[in-house]
C-alpha positions as CSV (number, residue, x, y, z in Angstrom):
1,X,-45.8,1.0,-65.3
2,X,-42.6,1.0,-63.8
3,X,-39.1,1.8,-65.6
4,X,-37.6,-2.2,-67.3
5,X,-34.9,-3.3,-66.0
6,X,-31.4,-2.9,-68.0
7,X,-30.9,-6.0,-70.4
8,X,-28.8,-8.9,-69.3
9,X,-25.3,-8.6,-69.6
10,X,-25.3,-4.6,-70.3
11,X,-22.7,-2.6,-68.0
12,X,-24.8,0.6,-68.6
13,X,-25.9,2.4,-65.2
14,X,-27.3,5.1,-64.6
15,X,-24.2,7.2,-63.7
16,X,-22.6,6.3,-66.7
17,X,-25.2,7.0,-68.7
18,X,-25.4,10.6,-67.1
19,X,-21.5,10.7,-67.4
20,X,-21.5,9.8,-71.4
21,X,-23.9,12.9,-71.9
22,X,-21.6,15.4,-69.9
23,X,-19.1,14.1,-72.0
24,X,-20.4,14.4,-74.8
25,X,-21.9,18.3,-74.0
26,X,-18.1,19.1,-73.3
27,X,-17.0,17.5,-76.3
28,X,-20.0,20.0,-78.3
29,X,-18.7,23.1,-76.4
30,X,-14.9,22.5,-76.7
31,X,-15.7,22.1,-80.6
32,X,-17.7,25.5,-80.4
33,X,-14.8,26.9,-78.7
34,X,-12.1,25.4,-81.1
35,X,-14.4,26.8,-84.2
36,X,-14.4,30.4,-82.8
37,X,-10.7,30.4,-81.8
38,X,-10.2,29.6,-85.2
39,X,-12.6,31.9,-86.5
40,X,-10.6,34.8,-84.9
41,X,-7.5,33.5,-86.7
42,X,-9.0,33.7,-90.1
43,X,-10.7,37.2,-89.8
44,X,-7.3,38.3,-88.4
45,X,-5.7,37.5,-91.5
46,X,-8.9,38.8,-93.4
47,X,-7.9,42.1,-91.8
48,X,-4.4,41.6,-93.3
49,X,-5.5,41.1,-96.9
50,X,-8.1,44.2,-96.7
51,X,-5.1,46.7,-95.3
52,X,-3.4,45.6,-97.9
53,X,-5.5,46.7,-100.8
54,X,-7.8,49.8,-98.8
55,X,-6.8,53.2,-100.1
56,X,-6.6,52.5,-103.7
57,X,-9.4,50.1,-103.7
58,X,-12.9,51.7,-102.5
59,X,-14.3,50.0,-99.5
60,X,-17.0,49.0,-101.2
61,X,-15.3,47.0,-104.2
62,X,-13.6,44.9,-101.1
63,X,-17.0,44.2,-99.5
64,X,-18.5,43.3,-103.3
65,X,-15.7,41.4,-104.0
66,X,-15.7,39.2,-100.9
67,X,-19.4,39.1,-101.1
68,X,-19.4,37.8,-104.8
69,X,-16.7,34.7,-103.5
70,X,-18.3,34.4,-100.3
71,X,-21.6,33.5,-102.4
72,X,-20.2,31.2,-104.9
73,X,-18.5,29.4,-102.2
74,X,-21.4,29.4,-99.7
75,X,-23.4,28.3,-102.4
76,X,-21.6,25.4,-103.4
77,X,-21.6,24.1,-99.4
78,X,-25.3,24.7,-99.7
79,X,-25.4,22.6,-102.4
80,X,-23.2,20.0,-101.6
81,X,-25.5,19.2,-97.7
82,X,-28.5,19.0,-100.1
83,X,-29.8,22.5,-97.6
84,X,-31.9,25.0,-99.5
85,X,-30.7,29.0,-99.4
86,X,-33.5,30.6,-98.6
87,X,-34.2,29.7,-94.8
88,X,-37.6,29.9,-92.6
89,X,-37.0,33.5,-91.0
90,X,-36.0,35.4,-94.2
91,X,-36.9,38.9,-92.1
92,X,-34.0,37.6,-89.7
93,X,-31.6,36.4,-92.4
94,X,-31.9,39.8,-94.4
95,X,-31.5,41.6,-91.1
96,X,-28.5,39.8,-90.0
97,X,-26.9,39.9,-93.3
98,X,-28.0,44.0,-94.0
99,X,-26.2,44.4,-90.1
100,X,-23.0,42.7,-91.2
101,X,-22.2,44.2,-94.1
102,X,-22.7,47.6,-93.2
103,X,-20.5,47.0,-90.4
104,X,-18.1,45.4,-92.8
105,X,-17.7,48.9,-94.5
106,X,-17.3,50.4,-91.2
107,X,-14.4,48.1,-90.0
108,X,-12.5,48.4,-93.5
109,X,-12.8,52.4,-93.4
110,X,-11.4,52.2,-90.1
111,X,-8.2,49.7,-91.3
112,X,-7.7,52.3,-93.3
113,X,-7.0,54.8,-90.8
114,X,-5.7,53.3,-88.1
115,X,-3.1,50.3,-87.0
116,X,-4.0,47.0,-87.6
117,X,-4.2,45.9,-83.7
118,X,-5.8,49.6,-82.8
119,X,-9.1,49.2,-85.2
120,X,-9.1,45.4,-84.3
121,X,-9.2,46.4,-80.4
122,X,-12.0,49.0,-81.2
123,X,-14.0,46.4,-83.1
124,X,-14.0,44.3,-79.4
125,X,-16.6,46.6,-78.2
126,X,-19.2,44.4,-79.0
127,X,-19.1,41.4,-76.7
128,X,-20.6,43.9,-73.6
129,X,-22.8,45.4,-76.5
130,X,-23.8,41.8,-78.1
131,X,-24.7,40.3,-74.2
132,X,-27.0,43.6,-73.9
133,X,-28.9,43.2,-77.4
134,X,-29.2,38.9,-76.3
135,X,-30.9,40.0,-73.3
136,X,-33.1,42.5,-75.0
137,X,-34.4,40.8,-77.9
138,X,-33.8,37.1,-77.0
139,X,-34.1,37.3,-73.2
140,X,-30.7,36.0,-72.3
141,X,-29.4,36.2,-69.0
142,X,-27.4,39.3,-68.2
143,X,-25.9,40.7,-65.2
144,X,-24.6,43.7,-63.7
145,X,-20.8,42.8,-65.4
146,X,-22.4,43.9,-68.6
147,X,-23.1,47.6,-67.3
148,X,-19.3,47.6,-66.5
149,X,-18.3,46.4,-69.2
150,X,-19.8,48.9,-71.2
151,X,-18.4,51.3,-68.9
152,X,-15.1,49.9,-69.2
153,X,-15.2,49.8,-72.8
154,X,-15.9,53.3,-73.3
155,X,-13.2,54.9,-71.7
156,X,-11.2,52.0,-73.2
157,X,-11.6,54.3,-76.6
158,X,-11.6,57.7,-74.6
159,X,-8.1,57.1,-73.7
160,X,-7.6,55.5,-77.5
161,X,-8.8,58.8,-78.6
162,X,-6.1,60.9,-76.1
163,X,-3.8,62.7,-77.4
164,X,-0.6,60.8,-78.6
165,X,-2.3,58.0,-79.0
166,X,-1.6,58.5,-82.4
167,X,-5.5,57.3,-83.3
168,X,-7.7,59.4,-85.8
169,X,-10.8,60.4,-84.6
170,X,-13.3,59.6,-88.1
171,X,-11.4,56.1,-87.5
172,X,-12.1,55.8,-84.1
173,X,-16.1,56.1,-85.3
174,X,-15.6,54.2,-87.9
175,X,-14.6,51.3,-86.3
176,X,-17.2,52.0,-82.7
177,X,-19.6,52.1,-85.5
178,X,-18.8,48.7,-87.1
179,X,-19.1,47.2,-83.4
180,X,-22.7,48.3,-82.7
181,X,-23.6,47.0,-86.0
182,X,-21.7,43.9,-85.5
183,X,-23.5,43.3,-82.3
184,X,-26.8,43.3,-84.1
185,X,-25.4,41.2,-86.7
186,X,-24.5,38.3,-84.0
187,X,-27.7,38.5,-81.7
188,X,-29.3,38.0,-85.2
189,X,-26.9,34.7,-85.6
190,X,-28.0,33.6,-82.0
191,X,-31.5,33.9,-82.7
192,X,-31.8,32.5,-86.3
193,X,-29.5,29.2,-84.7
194,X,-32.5,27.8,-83.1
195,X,-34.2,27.5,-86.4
196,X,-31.8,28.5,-89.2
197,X,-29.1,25.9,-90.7
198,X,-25.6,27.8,-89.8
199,X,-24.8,27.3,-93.1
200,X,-28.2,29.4,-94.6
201,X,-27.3,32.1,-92.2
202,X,-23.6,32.3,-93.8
203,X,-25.5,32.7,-97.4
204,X,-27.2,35.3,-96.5
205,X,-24.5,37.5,-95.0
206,X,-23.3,37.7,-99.0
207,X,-26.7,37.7,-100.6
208,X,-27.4,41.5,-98.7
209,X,-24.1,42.6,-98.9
210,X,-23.9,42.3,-103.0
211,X,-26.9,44.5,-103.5
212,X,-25.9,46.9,-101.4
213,X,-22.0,47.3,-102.8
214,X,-23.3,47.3,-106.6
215,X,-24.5,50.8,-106.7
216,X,-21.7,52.2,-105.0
217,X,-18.8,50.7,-107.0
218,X,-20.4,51.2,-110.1
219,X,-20.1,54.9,-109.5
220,X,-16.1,54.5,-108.7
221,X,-15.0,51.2,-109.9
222,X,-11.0,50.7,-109.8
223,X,-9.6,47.6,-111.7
224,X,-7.2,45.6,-109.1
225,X,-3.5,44.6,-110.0
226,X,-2.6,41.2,-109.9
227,X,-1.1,41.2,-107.0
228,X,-4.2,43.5,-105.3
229,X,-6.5,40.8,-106.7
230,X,-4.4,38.1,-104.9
231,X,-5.2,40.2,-101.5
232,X,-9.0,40.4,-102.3
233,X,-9.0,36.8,-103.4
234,X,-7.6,36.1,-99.5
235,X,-10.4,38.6,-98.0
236,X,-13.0,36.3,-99.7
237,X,-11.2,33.0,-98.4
238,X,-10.6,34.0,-94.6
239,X,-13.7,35.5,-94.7
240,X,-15.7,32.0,-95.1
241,X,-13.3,30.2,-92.6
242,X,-14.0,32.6,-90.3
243,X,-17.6,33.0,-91.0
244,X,-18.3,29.6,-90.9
245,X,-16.4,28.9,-87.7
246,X,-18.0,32.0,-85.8
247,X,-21.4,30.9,-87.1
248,X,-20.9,27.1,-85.6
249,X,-19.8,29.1,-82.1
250,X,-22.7,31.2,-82.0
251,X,-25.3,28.4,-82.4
252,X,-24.1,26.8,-79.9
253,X,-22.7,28.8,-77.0
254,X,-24.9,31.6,-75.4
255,X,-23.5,34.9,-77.2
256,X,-21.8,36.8,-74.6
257,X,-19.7,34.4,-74.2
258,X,-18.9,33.1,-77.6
259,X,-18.4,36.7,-78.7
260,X,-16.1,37.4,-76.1
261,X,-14.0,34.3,-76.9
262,X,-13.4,36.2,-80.4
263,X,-11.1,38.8,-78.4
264,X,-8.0,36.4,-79.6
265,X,-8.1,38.2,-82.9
266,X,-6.8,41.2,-81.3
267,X,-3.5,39.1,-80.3
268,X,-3.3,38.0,-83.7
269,X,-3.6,41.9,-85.3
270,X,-0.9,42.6,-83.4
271,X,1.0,40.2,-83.9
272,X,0.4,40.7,-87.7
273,X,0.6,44.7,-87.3
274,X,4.5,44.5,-85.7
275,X,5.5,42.0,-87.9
276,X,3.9,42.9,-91.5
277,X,3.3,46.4,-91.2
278,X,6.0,47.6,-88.3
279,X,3.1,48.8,-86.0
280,X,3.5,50.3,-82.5
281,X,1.1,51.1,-79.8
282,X,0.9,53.9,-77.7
283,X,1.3,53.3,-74.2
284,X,-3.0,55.0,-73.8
285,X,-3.7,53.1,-76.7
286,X,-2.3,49.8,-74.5
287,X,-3.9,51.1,-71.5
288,X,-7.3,51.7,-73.6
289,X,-7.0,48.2,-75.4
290,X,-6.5,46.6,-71.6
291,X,-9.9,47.9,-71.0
292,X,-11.9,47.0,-73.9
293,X,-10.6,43.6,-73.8
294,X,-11.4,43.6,-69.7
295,X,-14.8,44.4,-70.5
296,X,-15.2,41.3,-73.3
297,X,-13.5,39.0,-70.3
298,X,-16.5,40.5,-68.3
299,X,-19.2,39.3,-70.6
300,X,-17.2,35.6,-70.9
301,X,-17.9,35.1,-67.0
């Protein structure tokens, strides 16, 4: 049977049919790429709100109470879309949500040892790691940029670690640490966006992280100040904007890429380090940054 003509009277062609679609892909991806840009912003001044209140408060009464606000408010988005919680891959959600919050306590050790813009840039590892885990367990393209990029990111944080750099080294590991976990925490996201609503995969960040934070603050728990609570109260709210914007990026851009496009955060640490907390970077710790950030453009190409 062959293909029926277009009606009378309708101005639709194939070309412009074809050039509505393009459109209308761009449109998706610049809205991925708006949400992630955005997402960067918010955990940038997540970052702010956890330095801040780390040193007197226990890492692991930040991550419980950003958890316990994270949940309520995930909850109530749940809720509102009519979406149940619980998902179709639960092995996937627990994994990605275990992944993140051990890396949370890994990047808030680290804040509290180093600059702002210093752990931030250390934490930017795991674009090059992220494209490495995609092509491992989901099969994503990867080419040989990645291997310099992990190349490049490594001695990005040998010449963190030089002398004068001013960094310390249990921070250093601290934050390397919360990037490998982080990249297993975003392949995760890629893979549960083909079947996973992105706001179910948001829930269950909080849902593992509460369980594991209980024990530990119950065996140190330190009552916040007002003004301390106000700081926690903006970890939990940043949090979610970023969350959900980095979640909406990830299920829809392939994840070398969206992860790279995170790397604006680091402008924004350093922005807030200078002007908040009077940071300055050593001239290796530049240098070292400049690499680590060349090896996330690598993974974006």
């Amino acid at each position: 049977m062959s293909p029926s003509p277009p009606a009378a009277g309708s101005d639709a062609t194939p070309e412009s049919t074809a050039g509505a679609t393009t459109d209308a892909s761009l449109g998706a991806e610049g809205r991925a790429v708006l949400a992630l840009l955005l997402g960067a912003l918010a955990f940038s001044l997540m970052a702010v709100c956890v330095k801040r209140v780390v040193g007197r408060i226990p890492v692991a009464e930040i991550v419980l109470v950003r958890a316990l606000l994270n949940l309520a408010m995930s909850g109530a988005m749940l809720r509102a879309a009519g979406v149940s919680p619980w998902g179709q891959r639960r092995g996937w959600l627990a994994l990605r949500g275990i992944a993140g919050s051990l890396a949370l306590y890994g990047v808030y050790a680290a804040l509290a040892l180093l600059p702002l813009a210093t752990a931030t840039l250390l934490q930017y590892l795991y674009p090059a790691l992220t494209a490495l885990l995609a092509w491992w367990w989901l099969g994503e393209p990867v080419g040989r940029r990645v291997g310099l990029a992990l190349a490049l990111g490594w001695l990005g944080v040998a010449l963190v670690l030089q002398p004068g750099a001013g960094a310390s080294l249990t921070g250093v590991l601290l934050a390397v640490a919360g990037a490998l976990l982080t990249s297993v925490a975003y392949v995760s996201v890629r893979g549960l966006g083909r079947s996973e609503h992105p706001l179910v995969i948001v829930f269950w960040f909080p849902l593992m992280a509460v369980p594991l934070s209980l024990p530990l603050v119950a065996l140190d728990p330190v009552l916040p100040t007002g003004h301390e609570l106000v700081w926690l109260l903006g970890v939990g709210l940043f949090t979610q904007l970023g969350q959900l914007g980095l979640t909406h990026g990830l299920t829809r851009l392939p994840a070398g890429r969206a992860t790279a496009l995170g790397y604006a955060q680091v402008g924004f640490a350093a922005l807030w380090g200078w002007c908040l907390f009077g940071e300055r970077l050593a001239p290796q710790t530049l240098l070292g940054g400049g690499l680590i950030l060349a090896a996330a453009a690598l993974c974006h190409r």
